[in-house]
DSSP file (Angstrom, degrees, kcal/mol; ACC not computed):
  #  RESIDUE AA STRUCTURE BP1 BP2  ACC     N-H-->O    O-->H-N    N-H-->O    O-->H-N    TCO  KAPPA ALPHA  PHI   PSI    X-CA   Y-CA   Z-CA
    1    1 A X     >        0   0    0      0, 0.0     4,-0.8     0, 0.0     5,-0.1   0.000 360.0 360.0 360.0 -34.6   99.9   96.8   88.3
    2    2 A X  H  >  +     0   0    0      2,-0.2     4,-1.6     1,-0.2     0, 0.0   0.713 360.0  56.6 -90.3 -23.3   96.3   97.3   87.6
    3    3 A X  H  > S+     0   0    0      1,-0.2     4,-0.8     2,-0.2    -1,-0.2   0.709 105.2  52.3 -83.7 -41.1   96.7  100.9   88.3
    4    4 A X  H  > S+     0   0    0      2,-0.1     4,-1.5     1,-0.1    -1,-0.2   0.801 105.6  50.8 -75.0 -18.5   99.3  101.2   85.7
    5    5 A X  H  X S+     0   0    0     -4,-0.8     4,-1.6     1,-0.2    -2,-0.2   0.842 106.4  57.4 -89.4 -24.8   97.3   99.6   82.9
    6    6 A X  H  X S+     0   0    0     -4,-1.6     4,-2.7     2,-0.2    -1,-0.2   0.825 107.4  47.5 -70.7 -11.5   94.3  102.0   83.6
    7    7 A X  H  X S+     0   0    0     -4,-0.8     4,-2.1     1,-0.2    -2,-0.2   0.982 113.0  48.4 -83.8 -49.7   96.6  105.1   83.1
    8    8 A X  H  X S+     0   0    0     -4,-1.5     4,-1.5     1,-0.3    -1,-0.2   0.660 109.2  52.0 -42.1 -38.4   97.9  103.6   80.0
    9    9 A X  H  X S+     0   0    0     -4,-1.6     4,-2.6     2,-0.2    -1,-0.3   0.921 111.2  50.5 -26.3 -72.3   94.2  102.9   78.9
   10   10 A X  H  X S+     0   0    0     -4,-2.7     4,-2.0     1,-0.3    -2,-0.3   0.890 106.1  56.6 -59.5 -51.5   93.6  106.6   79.7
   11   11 A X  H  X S+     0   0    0     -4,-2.1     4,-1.9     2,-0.2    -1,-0.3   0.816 106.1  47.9 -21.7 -69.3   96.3  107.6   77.7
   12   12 A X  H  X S+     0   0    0     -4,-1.5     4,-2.9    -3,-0.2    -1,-0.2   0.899 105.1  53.0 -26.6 -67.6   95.3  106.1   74.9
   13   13 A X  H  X S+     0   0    0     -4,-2.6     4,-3.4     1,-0.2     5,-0.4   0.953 108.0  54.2 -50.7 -48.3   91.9  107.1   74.7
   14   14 A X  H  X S+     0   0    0     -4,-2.0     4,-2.2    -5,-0.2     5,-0.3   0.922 108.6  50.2 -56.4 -34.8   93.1  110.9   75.0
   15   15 A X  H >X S+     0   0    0     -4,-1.9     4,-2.7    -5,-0.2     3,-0.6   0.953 116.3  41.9 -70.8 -53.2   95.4  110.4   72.1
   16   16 A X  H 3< S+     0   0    0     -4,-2.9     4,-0.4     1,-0.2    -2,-0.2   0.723 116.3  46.8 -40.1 -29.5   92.2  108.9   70.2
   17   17 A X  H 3<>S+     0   0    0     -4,-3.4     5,-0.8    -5,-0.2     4,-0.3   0.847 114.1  56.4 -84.6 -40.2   89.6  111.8   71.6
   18   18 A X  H X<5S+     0   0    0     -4,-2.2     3,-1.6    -3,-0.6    -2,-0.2   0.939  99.2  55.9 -66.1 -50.8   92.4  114.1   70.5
   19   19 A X  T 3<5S+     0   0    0     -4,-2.7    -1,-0.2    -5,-0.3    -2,-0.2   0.788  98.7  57.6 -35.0 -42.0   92.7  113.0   66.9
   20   20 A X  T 3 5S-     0   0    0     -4,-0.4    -1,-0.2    -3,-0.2    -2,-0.2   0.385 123.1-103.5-103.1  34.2   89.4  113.6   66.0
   21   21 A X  T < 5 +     0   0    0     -3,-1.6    -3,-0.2     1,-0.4    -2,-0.1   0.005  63.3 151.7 100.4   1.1   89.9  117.0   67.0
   22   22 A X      < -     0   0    0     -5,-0.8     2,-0.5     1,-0.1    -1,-0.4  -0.340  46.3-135.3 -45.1 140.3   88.3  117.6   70.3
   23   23 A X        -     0   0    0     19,-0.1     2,-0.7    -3,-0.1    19,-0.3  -0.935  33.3-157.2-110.0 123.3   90.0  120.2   72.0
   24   24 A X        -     0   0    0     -2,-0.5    16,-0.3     1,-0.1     3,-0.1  -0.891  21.6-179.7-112.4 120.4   90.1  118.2   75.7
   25   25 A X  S    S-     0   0    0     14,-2.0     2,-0.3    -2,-0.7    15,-0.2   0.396  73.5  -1.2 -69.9 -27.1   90.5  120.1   79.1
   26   26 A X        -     0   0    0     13,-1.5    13,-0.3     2,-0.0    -1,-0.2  -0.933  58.9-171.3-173.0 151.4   90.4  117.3   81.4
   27   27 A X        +     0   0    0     -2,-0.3    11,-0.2    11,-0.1     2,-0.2  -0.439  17.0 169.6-158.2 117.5   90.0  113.4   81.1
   28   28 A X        -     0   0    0      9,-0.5     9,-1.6    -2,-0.1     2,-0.4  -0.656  31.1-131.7-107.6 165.1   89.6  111.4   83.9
   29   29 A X  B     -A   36   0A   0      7,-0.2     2,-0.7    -2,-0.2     7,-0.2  -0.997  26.8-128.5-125.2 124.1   88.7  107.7   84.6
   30   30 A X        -     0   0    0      5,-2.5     5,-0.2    -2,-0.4     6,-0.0  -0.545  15.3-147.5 -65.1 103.3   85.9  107.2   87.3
   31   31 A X  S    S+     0   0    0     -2,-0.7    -1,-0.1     1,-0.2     0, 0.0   0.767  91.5  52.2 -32.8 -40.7   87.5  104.6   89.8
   32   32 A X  S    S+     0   0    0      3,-0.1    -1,-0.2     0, 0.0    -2,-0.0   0.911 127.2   7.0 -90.5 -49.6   84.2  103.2   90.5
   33   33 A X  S    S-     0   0    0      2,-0.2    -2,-0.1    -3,-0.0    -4,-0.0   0.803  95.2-116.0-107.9 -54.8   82.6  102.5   87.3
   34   34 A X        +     0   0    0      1,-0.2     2,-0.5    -4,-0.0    41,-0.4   0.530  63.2 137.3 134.4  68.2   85.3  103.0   84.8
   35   35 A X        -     0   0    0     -5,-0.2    -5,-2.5    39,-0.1    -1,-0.2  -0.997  50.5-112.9-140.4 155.2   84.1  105.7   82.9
   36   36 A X  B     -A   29   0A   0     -2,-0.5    37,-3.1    -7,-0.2     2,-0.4  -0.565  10.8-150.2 -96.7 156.1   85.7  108.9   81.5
   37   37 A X  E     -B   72   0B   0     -9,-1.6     2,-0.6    35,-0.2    -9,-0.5  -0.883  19.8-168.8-123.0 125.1   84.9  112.2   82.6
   38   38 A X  E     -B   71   0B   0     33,-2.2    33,-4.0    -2,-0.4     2,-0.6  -0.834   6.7-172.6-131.1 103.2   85.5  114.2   79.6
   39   39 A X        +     0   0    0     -2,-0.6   -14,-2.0   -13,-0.3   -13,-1.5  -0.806  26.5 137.4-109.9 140.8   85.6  118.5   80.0
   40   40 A X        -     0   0    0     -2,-0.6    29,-0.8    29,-0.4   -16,-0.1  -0.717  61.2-120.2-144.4-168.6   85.8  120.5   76.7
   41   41 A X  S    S+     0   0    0    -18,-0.3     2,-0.1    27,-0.2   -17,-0.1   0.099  90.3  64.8-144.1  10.1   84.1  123.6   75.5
   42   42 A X        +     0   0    0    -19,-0.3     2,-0.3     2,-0.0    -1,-0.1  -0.555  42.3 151.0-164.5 132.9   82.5  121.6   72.3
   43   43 A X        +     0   0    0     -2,-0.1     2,-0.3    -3,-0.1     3,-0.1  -0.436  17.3 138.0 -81.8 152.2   80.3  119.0   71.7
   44   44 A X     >  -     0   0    0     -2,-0.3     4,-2.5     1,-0.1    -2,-0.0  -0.970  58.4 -63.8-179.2-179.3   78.1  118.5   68.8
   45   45 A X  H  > S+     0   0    0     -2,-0.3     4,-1.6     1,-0.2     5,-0.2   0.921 121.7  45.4 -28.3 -68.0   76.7  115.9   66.3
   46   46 A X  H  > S+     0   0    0      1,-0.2     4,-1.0     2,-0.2    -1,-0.2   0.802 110.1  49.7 -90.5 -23.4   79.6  114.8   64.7
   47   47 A X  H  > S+     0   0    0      2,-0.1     4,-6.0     3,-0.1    -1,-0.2   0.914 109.4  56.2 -50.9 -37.7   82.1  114.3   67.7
   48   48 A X  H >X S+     0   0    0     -4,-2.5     3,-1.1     1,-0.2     4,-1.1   0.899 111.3  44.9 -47.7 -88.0   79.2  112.3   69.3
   49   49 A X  H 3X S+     0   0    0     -4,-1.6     4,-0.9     1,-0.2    -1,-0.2   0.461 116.2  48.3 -10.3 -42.7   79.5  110.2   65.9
   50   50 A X  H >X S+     0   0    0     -4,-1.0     4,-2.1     2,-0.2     3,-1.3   0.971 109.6  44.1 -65.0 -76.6   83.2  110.1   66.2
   51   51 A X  H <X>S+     0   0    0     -4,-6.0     5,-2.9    -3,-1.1     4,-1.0   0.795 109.4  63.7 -65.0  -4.9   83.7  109.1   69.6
   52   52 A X  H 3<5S+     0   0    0     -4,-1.1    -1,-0.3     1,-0.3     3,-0.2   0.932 109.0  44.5 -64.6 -40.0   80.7  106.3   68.8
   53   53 A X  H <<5S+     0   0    0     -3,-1.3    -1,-0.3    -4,-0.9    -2,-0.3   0.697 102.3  60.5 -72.9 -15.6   83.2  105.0   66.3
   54   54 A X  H  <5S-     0   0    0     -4,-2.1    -1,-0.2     2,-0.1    -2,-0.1   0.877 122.4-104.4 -74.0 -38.3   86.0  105.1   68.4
   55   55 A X  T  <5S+     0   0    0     -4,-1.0    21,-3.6    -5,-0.4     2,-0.3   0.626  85.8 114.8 104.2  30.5   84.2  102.7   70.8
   56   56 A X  E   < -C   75   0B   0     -5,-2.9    19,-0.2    19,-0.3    -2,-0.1  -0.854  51.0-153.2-123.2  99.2   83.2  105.2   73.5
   57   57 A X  E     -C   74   0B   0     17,-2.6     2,-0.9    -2,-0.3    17,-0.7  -0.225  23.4-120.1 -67.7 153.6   79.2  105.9   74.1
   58   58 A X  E     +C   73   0B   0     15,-0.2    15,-0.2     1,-0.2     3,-0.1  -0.838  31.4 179.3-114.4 121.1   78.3  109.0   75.4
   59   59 A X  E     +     0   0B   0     13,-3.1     2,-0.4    -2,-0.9    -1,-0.2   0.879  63.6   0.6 -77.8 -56.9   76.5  108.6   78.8
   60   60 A X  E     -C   72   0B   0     12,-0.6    12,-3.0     1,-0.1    -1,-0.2  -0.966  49.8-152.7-139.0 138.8   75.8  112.3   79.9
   61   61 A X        +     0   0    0     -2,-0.4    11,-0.2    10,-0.2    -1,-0.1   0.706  22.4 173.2-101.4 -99.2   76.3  115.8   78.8
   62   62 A X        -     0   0    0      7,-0.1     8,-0.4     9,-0.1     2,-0.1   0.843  18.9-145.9 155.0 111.1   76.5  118.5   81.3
   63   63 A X        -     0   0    0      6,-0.2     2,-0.2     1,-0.1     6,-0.2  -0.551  16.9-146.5-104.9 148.3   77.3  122.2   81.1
   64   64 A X    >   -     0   0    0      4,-2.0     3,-1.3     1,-0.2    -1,-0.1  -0.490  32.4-108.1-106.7 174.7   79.2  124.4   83.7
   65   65 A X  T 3  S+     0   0    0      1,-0.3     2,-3.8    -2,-0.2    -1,-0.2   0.967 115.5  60.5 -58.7 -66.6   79.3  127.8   85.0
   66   66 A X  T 3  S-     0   0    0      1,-0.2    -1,-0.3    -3,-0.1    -3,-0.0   0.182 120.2-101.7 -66.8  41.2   82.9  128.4   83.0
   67   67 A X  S <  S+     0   0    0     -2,-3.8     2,-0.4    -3,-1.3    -1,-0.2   0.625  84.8 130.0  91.7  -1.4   81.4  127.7   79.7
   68   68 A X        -     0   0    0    -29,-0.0    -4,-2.0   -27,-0.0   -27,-0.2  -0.910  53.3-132.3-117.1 176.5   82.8  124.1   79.7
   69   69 A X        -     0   0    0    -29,-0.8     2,-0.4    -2,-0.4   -29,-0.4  -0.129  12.1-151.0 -66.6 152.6   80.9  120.3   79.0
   70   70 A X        -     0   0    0     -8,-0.4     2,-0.5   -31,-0.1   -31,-0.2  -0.779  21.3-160.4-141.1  97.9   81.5  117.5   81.5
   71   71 A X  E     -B   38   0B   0    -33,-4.0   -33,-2.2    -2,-0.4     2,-0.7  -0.575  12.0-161.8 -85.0 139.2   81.1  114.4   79.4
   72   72 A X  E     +BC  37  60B   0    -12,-3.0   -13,-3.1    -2,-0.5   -12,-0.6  -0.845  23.4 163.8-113.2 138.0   80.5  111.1   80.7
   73   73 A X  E     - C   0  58B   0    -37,-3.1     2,-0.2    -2,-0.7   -15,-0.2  -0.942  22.8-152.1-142.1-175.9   81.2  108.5   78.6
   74   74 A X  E     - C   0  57B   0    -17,-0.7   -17,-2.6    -2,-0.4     2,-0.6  -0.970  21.0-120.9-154.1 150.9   81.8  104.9   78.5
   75   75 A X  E     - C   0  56B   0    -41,-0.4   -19,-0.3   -19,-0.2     2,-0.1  -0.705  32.5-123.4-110.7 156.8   83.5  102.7   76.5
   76   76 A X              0   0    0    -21,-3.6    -1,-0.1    -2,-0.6   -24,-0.0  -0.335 360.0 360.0 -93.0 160.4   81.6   99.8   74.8
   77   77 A X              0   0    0     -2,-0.1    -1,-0.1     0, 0.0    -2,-0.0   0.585 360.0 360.0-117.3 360.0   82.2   96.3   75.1
């Protein structure tokens, strides 16, 4: 049960991160703390802003060899 309400959760958020136009590669939810793992190939100012309103803080940034981000975020409480 619990396992279905997190995908639905996750679900959500991707339509929300998708709306404000992030083009999103990946979104996973870390099992352990609950926090999304978010690959694109851009960040900047005014997504940060975005996803702040959304209700998701951005924990970490982290660039890869292939030229995409691995965002960690978290969603505020």
């Amino acid at each position: 049960m619990s396992e279905d309400k997190s995908e639905q959760e996750l679900a959500i958020w991707h339509k929300k991160i998708e709306m404000i136009g992030i083009d999103i590669k990946s979104l996973v939810q870390e099992t352990g703390t609950g926090r999304f793992k978010l690959k694109t190939k851009l960040m900047n100012q005014h997504f940060i802003n975005e996803l702040d309103k959304l209700g998701l803080q951005l924990i970490n940034i982290k660039g890869g060899f292939n030229g995409r981000l691995v965002v960690l975020l978290e969603a505020k409480i």
